[in-house]
Structure formats: C-alpha cells, structure tokens
C-alpha positions as CSV (number, residue, x, y, z in Angstrom):
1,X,21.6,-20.4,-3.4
2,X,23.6,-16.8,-2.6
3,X,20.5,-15.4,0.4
4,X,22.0,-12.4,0.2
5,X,22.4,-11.7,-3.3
6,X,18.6,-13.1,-3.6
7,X,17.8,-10.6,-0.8
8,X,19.6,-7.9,-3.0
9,X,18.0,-8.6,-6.1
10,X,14.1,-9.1,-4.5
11,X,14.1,-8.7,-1.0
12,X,15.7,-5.0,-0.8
13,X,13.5,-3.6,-3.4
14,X,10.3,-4.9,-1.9
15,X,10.7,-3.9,1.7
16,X,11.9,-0.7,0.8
17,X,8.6,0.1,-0.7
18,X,6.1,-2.2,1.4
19,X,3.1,0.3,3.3
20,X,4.1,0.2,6.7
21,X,7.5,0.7,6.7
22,X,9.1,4.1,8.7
23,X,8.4,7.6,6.9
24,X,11.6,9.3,5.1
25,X,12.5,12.5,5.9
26,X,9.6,15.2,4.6
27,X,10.9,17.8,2.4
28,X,11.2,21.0,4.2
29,X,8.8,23.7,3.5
30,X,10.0,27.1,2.2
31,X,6.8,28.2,1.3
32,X,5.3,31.5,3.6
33,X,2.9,30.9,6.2
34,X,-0.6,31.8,5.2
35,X,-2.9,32.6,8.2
36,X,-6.4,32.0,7.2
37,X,-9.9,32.8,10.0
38,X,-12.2,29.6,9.5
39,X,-15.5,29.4,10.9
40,X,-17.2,26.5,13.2
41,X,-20.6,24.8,12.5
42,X,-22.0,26.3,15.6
43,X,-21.0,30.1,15.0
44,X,-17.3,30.3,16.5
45,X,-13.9,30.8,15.0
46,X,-10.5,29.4,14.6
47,X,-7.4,30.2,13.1
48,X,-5.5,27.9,10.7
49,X,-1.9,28.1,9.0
50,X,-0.8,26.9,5.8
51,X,2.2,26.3,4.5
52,X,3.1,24.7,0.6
53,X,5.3,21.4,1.1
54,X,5.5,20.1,-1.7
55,X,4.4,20.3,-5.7
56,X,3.6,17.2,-7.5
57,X,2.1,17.0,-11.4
58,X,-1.5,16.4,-10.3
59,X,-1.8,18.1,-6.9
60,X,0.4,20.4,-4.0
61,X,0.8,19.3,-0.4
62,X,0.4,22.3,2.1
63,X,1.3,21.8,5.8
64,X,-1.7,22.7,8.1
65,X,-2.2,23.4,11.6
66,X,-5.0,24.8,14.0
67,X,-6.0,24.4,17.5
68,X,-7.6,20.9,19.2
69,X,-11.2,21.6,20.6
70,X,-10.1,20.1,23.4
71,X,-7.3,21.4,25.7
72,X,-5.4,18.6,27.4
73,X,-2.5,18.5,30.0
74,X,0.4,18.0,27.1
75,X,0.5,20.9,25.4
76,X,2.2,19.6,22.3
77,X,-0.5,17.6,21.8
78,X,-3.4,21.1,21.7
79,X,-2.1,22.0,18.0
80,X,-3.4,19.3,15.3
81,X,-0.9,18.9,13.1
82,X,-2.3,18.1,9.0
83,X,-1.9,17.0,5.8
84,X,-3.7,19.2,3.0
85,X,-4.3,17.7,-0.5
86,X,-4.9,19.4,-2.8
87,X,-5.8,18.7,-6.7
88,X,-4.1,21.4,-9.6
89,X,-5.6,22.8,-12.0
90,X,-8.8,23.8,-9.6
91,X,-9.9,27.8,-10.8
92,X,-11.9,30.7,-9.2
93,X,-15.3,30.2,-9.5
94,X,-15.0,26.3,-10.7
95,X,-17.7,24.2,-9.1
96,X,-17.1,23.0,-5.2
97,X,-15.9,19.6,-4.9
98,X,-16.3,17.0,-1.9
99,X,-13.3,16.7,0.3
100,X,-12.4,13.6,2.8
101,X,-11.0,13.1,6.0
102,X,-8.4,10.7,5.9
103,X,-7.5,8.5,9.3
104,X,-4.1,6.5,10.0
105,X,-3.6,3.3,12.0
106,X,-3.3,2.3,15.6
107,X,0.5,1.7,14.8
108,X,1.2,5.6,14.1
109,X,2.7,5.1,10.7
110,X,1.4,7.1,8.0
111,X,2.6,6.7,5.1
112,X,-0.2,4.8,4.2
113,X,-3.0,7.4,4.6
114,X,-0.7,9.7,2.8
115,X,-0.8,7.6,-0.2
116,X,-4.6,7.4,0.3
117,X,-4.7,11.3,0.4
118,X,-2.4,11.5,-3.0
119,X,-4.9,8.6,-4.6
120,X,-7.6,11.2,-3.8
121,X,-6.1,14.2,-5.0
122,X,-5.1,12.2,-8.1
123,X,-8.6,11.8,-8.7
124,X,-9.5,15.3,-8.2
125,X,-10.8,15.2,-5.0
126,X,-9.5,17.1,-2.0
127,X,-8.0,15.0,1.2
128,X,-6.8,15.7,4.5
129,X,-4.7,13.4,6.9
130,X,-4.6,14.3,10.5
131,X,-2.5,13.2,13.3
132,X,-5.0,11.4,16.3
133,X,-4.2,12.9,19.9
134,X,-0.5,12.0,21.0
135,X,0.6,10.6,17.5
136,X,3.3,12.3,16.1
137,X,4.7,15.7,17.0
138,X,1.2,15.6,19.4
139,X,3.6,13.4,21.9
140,X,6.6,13.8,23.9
141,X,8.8,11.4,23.9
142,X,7.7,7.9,25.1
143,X,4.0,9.4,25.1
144,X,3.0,7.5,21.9
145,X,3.8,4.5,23.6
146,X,2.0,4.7,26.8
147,X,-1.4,5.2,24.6
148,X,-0.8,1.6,23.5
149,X,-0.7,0.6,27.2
150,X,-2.6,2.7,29.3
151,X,-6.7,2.1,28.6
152,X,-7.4,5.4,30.4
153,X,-5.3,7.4,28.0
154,X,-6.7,5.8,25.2
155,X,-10.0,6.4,26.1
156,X,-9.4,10.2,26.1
157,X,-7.5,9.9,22.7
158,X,-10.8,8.7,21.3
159,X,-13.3,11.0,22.5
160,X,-10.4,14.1,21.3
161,X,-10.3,12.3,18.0
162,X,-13.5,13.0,17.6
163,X,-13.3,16.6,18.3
164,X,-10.3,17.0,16.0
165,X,-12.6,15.6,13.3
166,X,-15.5,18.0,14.4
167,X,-12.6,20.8,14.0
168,X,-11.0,19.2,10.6
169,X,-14.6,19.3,9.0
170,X,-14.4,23.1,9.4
171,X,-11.2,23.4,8.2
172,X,-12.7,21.6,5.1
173,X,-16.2,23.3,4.8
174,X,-14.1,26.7,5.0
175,X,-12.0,26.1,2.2
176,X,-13.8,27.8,-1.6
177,X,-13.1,24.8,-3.3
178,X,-14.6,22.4,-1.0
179,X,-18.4,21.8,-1.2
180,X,-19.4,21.8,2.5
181,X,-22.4,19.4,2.5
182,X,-20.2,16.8,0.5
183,X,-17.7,16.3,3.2
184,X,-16.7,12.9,3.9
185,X,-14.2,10.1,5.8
186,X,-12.0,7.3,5.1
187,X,-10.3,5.0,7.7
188,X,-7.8,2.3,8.0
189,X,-8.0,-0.5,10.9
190,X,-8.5,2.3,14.0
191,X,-9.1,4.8,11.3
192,X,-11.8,2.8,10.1
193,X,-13.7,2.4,14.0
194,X,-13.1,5.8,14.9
195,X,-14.7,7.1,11.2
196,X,-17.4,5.0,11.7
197,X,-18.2,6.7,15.3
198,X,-17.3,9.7,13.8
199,X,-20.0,9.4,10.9
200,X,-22.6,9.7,14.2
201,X,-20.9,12.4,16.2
202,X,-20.3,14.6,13.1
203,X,-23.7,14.6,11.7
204,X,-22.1,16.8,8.6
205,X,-20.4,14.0,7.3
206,X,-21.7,12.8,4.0
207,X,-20.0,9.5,3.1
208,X,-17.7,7.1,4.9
209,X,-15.1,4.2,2.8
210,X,-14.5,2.1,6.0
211,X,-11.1,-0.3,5.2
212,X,-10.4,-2.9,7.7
213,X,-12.9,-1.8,10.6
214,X,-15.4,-3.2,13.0
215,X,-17.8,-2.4,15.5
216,X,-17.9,-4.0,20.0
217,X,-14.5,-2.3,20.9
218,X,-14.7,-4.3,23.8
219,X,-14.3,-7.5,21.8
220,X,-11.6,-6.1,19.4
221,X,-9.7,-4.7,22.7
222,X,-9.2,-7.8,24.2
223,X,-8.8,-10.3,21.5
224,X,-5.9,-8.3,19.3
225,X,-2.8,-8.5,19.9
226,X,-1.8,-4.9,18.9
227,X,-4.2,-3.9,21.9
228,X,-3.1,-6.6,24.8
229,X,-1.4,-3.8,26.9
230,X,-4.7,-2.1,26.7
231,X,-6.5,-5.0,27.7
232,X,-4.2,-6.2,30.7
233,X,-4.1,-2.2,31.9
234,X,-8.1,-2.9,31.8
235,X,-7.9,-6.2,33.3
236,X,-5.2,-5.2,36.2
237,X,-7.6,-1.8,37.9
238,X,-9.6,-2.2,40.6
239,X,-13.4,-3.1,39.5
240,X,-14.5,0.7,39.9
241,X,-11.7,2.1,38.1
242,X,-11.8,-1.1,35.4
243,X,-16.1,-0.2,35.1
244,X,-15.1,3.3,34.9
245,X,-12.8,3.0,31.5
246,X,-14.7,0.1,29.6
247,X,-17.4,2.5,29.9
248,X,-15.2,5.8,28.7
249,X,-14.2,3.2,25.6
250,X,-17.7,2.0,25.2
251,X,-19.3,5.2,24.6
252,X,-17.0,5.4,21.5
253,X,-18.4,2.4,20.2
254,X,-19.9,2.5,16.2
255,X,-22.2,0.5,17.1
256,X,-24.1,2.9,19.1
257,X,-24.4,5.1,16.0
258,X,-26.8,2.7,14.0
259,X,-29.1,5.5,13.6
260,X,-26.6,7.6,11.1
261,X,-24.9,4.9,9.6
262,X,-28.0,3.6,8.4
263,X,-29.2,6.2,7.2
264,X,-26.1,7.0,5.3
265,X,-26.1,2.8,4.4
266,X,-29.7,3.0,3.0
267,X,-28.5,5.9,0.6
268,X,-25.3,4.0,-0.9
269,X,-22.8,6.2,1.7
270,X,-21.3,3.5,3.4
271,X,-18.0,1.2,1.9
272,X,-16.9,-1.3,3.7
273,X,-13.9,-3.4,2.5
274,X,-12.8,-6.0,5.4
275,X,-10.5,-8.9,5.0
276,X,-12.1,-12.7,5.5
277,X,-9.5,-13.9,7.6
278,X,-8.8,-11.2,9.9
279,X,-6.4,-11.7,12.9
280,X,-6.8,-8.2,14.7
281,X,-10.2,-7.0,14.2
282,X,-12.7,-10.6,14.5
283,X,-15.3,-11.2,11.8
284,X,-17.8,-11.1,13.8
285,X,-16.8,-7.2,14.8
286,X,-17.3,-6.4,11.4
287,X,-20.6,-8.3,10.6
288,X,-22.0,-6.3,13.5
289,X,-20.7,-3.5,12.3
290,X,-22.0,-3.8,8.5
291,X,-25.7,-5.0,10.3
292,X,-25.7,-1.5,11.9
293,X,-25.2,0.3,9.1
294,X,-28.0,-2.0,7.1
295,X,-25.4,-3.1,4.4
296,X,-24.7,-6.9,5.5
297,X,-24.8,-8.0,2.0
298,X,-22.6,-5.1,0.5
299,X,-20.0,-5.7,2.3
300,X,-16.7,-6.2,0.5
301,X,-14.5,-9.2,1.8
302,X,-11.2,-9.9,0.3
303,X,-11.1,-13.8,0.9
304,X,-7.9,-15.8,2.1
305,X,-6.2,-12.4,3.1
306,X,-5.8,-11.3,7.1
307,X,-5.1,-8.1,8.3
308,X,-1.7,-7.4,7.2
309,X,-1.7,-9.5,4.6
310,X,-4.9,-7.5,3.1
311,X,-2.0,-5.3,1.6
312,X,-2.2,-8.0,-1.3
313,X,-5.3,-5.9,-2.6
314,X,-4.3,-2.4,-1.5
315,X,-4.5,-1.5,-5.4
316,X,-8.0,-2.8,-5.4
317,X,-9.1,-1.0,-2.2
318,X,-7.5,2.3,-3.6
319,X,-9.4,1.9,-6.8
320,X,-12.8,1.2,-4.7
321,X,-12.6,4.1,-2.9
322,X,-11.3,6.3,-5.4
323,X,-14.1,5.5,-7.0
324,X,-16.7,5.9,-4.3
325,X,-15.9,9.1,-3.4
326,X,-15.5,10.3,-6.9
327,X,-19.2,10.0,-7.1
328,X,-19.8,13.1,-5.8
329,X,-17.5,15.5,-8.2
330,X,-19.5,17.8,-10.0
331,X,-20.1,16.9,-13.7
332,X,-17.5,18.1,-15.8
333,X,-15.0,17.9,-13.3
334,X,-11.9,15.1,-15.3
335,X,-8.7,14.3,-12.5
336,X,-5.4,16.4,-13.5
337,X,-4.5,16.1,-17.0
338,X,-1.9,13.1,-17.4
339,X,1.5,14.9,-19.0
340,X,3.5,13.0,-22.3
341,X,6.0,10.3,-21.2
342,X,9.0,13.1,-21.7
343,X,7.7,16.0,-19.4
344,X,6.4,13.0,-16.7
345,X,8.8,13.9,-13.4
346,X,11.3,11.1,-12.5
347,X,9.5,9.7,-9.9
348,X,6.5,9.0,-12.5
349,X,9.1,7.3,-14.8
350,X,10.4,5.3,-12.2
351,X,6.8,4.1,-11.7
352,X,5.8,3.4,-14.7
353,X,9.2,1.2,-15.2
354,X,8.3,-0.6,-11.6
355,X,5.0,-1.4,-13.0
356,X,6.0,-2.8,-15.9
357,X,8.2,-4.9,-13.1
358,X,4.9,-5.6,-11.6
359,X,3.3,-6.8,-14.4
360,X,6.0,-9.1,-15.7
361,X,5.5,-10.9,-12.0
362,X,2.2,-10.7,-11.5
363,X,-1.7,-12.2,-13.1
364,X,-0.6,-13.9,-16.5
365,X,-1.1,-12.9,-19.4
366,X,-4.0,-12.7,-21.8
367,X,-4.0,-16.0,-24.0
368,X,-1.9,-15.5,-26.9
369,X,0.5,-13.1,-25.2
370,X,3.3,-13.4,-22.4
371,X,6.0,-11.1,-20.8
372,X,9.7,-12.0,-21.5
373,X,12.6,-10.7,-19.7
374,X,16.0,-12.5,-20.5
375,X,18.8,-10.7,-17.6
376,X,22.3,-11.3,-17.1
377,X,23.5,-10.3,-13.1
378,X,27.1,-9.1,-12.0
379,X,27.0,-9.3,-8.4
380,X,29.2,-8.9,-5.9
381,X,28.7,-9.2,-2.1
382,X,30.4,-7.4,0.5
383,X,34.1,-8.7,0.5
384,X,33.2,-11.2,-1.8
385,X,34.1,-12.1,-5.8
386,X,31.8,-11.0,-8.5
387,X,29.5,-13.9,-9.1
388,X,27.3,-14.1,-12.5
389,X,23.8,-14.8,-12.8
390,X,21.3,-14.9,-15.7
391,X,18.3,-15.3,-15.7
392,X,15.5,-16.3,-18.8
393,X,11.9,-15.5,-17.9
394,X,8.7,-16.3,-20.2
395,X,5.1,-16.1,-18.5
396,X,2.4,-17.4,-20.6
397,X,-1.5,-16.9,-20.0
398,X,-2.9,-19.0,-17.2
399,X,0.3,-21.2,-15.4
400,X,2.1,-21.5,-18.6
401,X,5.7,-20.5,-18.0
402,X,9.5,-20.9,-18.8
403,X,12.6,-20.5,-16.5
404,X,16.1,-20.6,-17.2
405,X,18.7,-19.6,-14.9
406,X,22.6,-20.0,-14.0
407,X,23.3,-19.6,-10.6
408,X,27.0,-20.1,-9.0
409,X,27.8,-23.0,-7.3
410,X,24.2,-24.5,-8.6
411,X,24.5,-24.5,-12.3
412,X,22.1,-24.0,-15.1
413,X,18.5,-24.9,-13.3
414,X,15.6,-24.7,-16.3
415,X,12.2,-25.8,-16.1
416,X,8.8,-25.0,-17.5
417,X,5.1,-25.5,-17.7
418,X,3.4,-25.5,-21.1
419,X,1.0,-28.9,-22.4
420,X,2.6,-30.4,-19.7
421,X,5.2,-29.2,-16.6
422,X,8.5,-30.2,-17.1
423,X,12.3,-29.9,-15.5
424,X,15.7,-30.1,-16.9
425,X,18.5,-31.9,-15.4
426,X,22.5,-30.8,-15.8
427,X,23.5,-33.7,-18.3
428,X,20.2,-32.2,-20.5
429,X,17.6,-34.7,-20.1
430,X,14.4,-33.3,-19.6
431,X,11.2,-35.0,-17.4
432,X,7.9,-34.2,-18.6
433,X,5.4,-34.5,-16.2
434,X,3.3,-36.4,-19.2
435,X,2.5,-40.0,-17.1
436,X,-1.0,-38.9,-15.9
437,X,-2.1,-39.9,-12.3
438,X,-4.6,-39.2,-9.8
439,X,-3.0,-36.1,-8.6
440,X,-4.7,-32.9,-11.1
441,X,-4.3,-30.1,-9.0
442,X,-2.8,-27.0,-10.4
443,X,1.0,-26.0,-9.5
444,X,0.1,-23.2,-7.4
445,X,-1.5,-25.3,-5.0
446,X,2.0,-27.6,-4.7
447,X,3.7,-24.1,-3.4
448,X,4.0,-23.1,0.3
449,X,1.0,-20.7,1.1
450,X,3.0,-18.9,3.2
451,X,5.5,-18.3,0.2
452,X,2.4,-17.2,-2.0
453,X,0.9,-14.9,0.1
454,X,4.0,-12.7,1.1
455,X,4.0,-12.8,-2.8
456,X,0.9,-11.5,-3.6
457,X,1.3,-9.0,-0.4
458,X,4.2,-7.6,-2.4
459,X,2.7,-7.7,-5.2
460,X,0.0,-5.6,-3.8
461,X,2.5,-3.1,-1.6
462,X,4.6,-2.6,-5.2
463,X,0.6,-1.8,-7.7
464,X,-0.4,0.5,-4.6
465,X,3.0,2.7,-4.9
466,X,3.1,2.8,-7.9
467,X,-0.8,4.6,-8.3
468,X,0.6,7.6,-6.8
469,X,4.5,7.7,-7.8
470,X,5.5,11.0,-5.3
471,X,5.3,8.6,-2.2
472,X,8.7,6.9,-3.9
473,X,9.9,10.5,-2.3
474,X,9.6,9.1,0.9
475,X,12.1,6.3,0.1
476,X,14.2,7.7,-2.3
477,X,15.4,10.7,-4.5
478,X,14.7,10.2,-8.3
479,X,16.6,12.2,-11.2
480,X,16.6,12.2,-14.6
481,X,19.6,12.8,-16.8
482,X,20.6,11.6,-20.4
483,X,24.2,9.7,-21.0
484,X,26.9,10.2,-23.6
485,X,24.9,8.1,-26.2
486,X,21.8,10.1,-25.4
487,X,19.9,7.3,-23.6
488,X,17.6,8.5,-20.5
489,X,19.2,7.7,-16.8
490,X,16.9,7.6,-13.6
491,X,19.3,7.4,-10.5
492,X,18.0,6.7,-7.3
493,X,19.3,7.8,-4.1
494,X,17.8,5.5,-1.5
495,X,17.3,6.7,2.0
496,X,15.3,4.6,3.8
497,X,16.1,4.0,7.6
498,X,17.2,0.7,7.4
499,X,18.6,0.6,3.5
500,X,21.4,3.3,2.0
501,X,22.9,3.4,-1.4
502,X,22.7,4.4,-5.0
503,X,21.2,2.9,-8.7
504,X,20.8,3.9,-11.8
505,X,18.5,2.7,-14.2
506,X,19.6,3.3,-18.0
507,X,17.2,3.0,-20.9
508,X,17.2,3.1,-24.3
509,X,16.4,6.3,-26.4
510,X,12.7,5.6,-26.5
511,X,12.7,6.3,-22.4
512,X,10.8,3.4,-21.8
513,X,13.2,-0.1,-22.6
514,X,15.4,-0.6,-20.1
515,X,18.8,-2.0,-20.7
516,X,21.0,-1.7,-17.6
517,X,20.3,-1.3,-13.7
518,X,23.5,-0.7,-11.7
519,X,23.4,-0.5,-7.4
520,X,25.3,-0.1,-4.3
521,X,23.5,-1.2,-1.4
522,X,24.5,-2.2,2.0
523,X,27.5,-3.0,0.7
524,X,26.3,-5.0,-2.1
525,X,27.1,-3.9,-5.6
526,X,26.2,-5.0,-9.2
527,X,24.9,-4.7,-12.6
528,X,21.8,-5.9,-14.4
529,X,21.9,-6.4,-18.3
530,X,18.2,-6.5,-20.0
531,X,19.0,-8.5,-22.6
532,X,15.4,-8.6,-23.4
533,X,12.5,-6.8,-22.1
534,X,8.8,-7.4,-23.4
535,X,5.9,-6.8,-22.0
536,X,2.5,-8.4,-23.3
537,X,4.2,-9.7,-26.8
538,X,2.8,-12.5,-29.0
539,X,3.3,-15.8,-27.7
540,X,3.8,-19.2,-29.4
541,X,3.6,-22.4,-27.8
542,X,7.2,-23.3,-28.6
543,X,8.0,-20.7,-25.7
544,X,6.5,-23.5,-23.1
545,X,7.6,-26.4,-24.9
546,X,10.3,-29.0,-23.0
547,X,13.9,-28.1,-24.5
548,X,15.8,-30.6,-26.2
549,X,15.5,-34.0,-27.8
550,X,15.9,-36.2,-24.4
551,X,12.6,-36.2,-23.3
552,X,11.9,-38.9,-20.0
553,X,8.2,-39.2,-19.7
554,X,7.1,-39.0,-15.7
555,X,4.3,-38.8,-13.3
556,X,3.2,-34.9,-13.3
557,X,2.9,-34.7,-9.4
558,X,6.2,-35.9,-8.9
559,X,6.8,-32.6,-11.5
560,X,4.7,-30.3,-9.8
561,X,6.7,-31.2,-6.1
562,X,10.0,-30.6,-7.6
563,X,8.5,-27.4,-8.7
564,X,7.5,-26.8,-5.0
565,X,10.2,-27.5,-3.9
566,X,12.9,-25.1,-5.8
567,X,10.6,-22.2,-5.6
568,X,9.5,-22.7,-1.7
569,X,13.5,-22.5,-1.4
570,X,13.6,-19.4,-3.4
571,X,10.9,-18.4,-1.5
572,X,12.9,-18.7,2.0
573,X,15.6,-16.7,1.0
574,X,14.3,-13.5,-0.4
575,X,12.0,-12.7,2.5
C-alpha cells in the first residue's frame, strides 16, 4: 500500500474539511460602516456598527461590533467582536422572526458555530456568533492561552460572558426583523454550560438547543483534560485564594438556575443533545443537568459516540436544532427559495457533488438499489513515477458490496459480500465464505472500532459541510467555468493552513456527472477518470455475486477476518 497516495486520495480531502480544523482567511469587508443606536432592556443605550462581509444565495454575513458591559484591564478585549446572520429575502413590514445566540467552544475555534449560524440563516432564522472575553481579537497575544490555565481568569471570562449575552440580546431585540420576546441560544461543549447559565441570568431568553453540555462545573473542571491547567492552578493556591475562585466558578454553575430552565423544560424550550460516551464533560454532569431543567427523559443521547467523535452525527444535530428553533417562525414564513442547478454558485455545486461523495460511502442503499463508481487513478508522488490505480465500487442495501481494485506493487485485490462474503486470490480462485460455523456476526463487527468510528466521524464532518456549502470558503476558492467541449469545470484553490494546491473537477454537459478530477497538492499530483458514476441505480444480485467459475467453498469467519484485515490496513493508512 502507497500511505501517501492513500492519504492523497482520502485523508487530504477529509481533514481539510473536518469541524475543528483552523479558520481560513475571512474575506475582507468593503461594505460602509453603518452605525446604528440600540437600546438596553433596562432603559440605556449603546452603539453598534455593521459592516456587510459577505453575500451568500440564502443569507449575508455583516461584521458587528459594540461595547462589553463590562470594562476590564485589556482593552482589546472591551469591544465584542460578532457575527451577524442574516436570512435574504426578509421585506419591510414582513412578520418578526426569532433570532439565536450562537456560542463556540472552550478550544476558540469557530468555524463550527459559524456553520451553525449559516444552518440557521438557511432556515430563515436570524443568528449571531460572538467571541467570549479574550477569544479572538479580544486577546493579546498569549492572552487566549493563559484563560486555559489560570482559574481566576476564567472565572472572570464567565461572569463577562454573561454580560456580553445580556448586551448581544439587545443587539438582537433592536434589530426590525427580529421578534424580541422570541430570542433564543445555542451552545456547543462551553457554549452549551455557559447558555444554560445564561438561560437564568438573561431572563429574556426564550429557548435554549444545548449540544454537548452539562451542569457541577466543579466536577467537569477537574475531571477533563481540556481543563487540567485550570484545575492544577485551582489545586496549587493557598486554601483562601483556592475557596475564593471555586466559589467565583461556582456561582456560574447551571445548576443553580433550575428555576428557569424548568420552566422553559416544562414548556418544550429546552434541547439537549449529549453524547453517551463522553470523555470531557461526565454523564453524570449532564443527567444533572437535564434533572434541573425537568427533561430527564427527553434528553437526546447519541450512543457509542464521545465528545469528539460526536461529530459522527453533526448532520443530525444541525437538523435537530434547525428544527427546534424553526418552531417559532411566523406562519407563512418558507427558508430562502433554493435556485436551479445552473444559477447555484460554485461552492453549492461543489456540495452537492461532495454529497453525492458522501452518499456513495455512507448508509447503504435502499433494497433494490446501489451506488456504483468504477475510477481509474494517475498518481504521482513527489519525486516519484506515475503509478496507476483503479478502483471498482458497488454498495448494495444492507452489507451487500463489491470491490475491485489494482494497486502497484499489490496487484488486482477483489472481494465481495452478496448471499455469501467472498475473496479473490491472484491466480483467480475465489473463497466463498459458504462452510457455515458458529461464528454469525455481521462484517462490521470483524473491523477495528477505532477504524469505524474515524469513519463515521468523517462521514459526519463531510454531511455537516455540505448543509451549508459557503463554509467550503473557509477552505477553499470555488469557480466555475465551461471547457472547449462545453462541459462545466469547478476548480478549487485550496488554502488551508496546513494543505496548498489546486483541482479541478470536470463534468459532463448535464453539470452534475463527473468525469475527471485533476490535483496538485503538497507535491502530489494526479488524475481521476469516472469511468462510471451512479448514484442509487437498480441493482441485481449478479453485482454481489463471487466472480468466476473457481469457486473454493470456506468457513465465512475465516472470510469475514480477511475482510478485517485488508480494510483495518486501509484504515491505518488514510488517517
């Protein structure tokens, strides 16, 4: 096996796009400034400015900042710097809609929440993103860092973040189209605790989607790892100065707003999506958490996934909370009118050709149907010969599936799983896994489950882009253009910080079959041929069926390992 052709081919693609990963480089605005006077829930005033970033088909971006409640000792970090938005198509006079507060994660990367705010707008529904105290361009550098380290910092960080969120929710109810009593909040792992405090502090705050949270910051403090400099800053004061902060950081605590969050929990205003196995935040945080708020038995738990690895159902949680929020758009009110294939920007027709990607690797089939994609690979590493590859893929309904490929220096590898699993040696005899035993377990469960989730976490990462294509922006500059023969070109001009280069995607005159994918990439350079390309097609069991006429029956677990076995090696060289 070529690892870094494999890490060409699968790898490159996958991190590039994975939530998580650094920010691009924001397109600069050019927009004018507008200064707008926005009033405060208890009779003062602020001033906010606005600036247009960005234009997308379903919604604009505008740059906004306005003044922290609270003045602290870094001045950079007095001016909250934010993320607005906000849904085309809305008219003078149209009915107000609800707008959310969106919250990033401890880690300060937030390209996540910006994809959250773009699922919102998508729907229709204003969003905001914020920067918490001494994130960002709040921080001078090295700042950012000591938050992660010194307990007494952080403590002050949470009781601003409040504030900001106090301030944000007048920037919000000021806006015409916002409807100010429908004003709500959505968090991811810190996001999530400090929206859930928030939903107590902030008494306007309608309805909370709460992803990844908990409540007893004590607990989460000192059992994740994120937060072990935190906790050994705690653990090293004197006992005074130790009592002191733990009680700063206490008073922050959700669980001490059980009076609002259930009464927003009786009345169907509290989501909670939390993974079963999670490393960072305990379970137990999070059953206290969900008993506050009275909705123990709603909550949502996405079993066998962790923290991190909850990215497996990211397009799941968008949905969710799309849809949660959504509830309160006045009737009549539709998301932006989707535009014809033709006049869809680039980025949009990059997405849609990623999720047919997507779906080709992803749940099977319906019975009766199957994805087929039959590839042929130039590839040529840095300083290195052009090598050939092809490739023959056929996925079936449930595990039913057919593999052919040619590798250099391996040969022609082909094996299969229809009525019965079966491989294909070089000199073309074929075992069939059709001696029975006692083993009946189904192939998935031979594979590495380490190897299966960083698939399905991909998986995930790749459905979640793809719901809201302008964050491929961050990543990478899409263009369209049509070739001598008239067939549609997407290139790509990646520029992520830790992969540069160029593709180009050709497809046919329909704009939606592709025939030809050519990159340069760290070096690496090649050309896929689609030989084939169909997704959800008729299928016939003849597709699943062992090859050949030299058919050597054998015992189907010794099948199933061999499967294992190949793909778990596969496995170890694309991550």
């Amino acid at each position: 096996m070529q690892r870094p052709a494999f890490r060409m081919a699968t790898g490159a693609i996958a991190s590039l796009l994975l939530a998580g990963i650094a920010a691009g480089a924001e397109q600069p605005a050019v927009a004018p400034t507008e200064v707008v006077q926005a009033k405060e829930a208890g009779g003062g005033t602020f001033e906010y400015r606005m600036q247009l970033l960005r234009t997308t088909p379903t919604h604009r971006v505008f740059k906004v900042t306005y003044p922290s409640p609270v003045h602290s000792e870094l001045e950079s970090n007095n001016t909250i710097p934010a993320e607005y938005y906000l849904p085309n198509g809305i008219k003078p006079g149209d009915p107000r809609r609800p707008g959310v507060i969106c919250l990033h994660i401890l880690g300060g990367n937030f390209e996540l929440v910006r994809l959250l705010c773009a699922v919102f707008a998508d729907r229709g529904i204003p969003a905001v993103m914020f920067k918490l105290p001494y994130y960002g361009e709040r921080a001078e550098r090295g700042v950012r860092r000591m938050l992660e380290k010194d307990a007494g910092l952080f403590a002050e960080a949470l009781h601003q973040s409040i504030a900001d969120i106090r301030r944000t929710t007048d920037f919000l109810a000021s806006r015409p189209e916002i409807n100010p009593e429908r004003i709500g909040i959505s968090g991811i792992s810190l996001g999530a605790i400090v929206g859930a405090t928030a939903c107590g502090k902030v008494p306007r705050l309608w309805r909370a989607g709460l992803i990844l949270g908990g409540g007893d910051l004590h607990t989460i403090i000192h059992h994740a790892r994120e937060t072990r400099g935190l906790s050994a800053f705690i653990k090293a004061q004197p006992p005074a100065e130790q009592q002191r902060i733990e009680g700063l950081i206490a008073k922050m605590d959700p669980l001490l707003q059980r009076e609002r969050l259930q009464a927003l929990g009786r009345q169907g205003r509290v989501l909670m999506v939390n993974a079963a196995e999670d490393e960072v935040v305990p379970r137990r945080c999070t059953e206290q958490l969900a008993e506050a708020a009275g909705i123990s038995d709603k909550v949502v738990w996405l079993d066998g996934l962790a923290h991190y690895t909850a990215m497996a159902a990211l397009p799941s949680i968008l949905q969710q909370l799309g849809d949660f929020f959504a509830q309160d758009l006045p009737k009549g009110i539709t998301p932006p009118a989707a535009t014809s294939l033709k006049s869809l920007p680039p980025e949009h027709r990059l997405a849609r050709f990623v999720r047919e990607v997507i779906t080709l690797i992803g749940p099977s089939p319906n019975k009766g149907r199957c994805h087929l994609a039959l590839l042929q690979a130039d590839i040529a590493e840095k300083g290195k010969k052009t090598r050939r590859y092809d490739l023959d893929l056929v996925r079936g309904a449930g595990n039913r599936f057919r593999l052919a490929c040619t590798i250099p220096k391996v040969g022609k590898v082909a094996l299969g799983n229809g009525a019965s699993p079966w491989l294909q040696s070089q000199d073309g005899t074929c075992f069939v896994g059709s001696i029975k035993d006692a083993d009946n377990r189904a192939l998935p469960t031979y594979l590495n489950p380490q190897f299966l989730l960083k698939a399905r976490v991909a998986w995930g990462a790749l459905s979640a882009m793809t719901i809201s294509p302008n964050a491929f922006r961050n990543y990478l500059t899409v263009t369209a253009k049509r070739d001598a023969k008239g067939n549609e070109v997407l290139g790509l001009d990646i520029h992520h910080r830790h992969t540069r280069g160029k593709a180009e995607i050709t497809f046919a005159k329909d704009g939606t079959t592709p025939t030809s994918l050519t990159f340069a990439v760290d070096g690496t350079t090649g050309t896929v041929h689609f030989r084939q390309w169909q997704i959800d097609t008729i299928a016939t069991d003849e597709l699943f069926a062992p090859p050949g006429s030299k058919h050597k029956p054998v015992r189907r677990e010794d099948i199933c390992r061999m499967f294992a076995a190949i793909f778990n090696i596969i496995g170890e060289n694309v991550q």
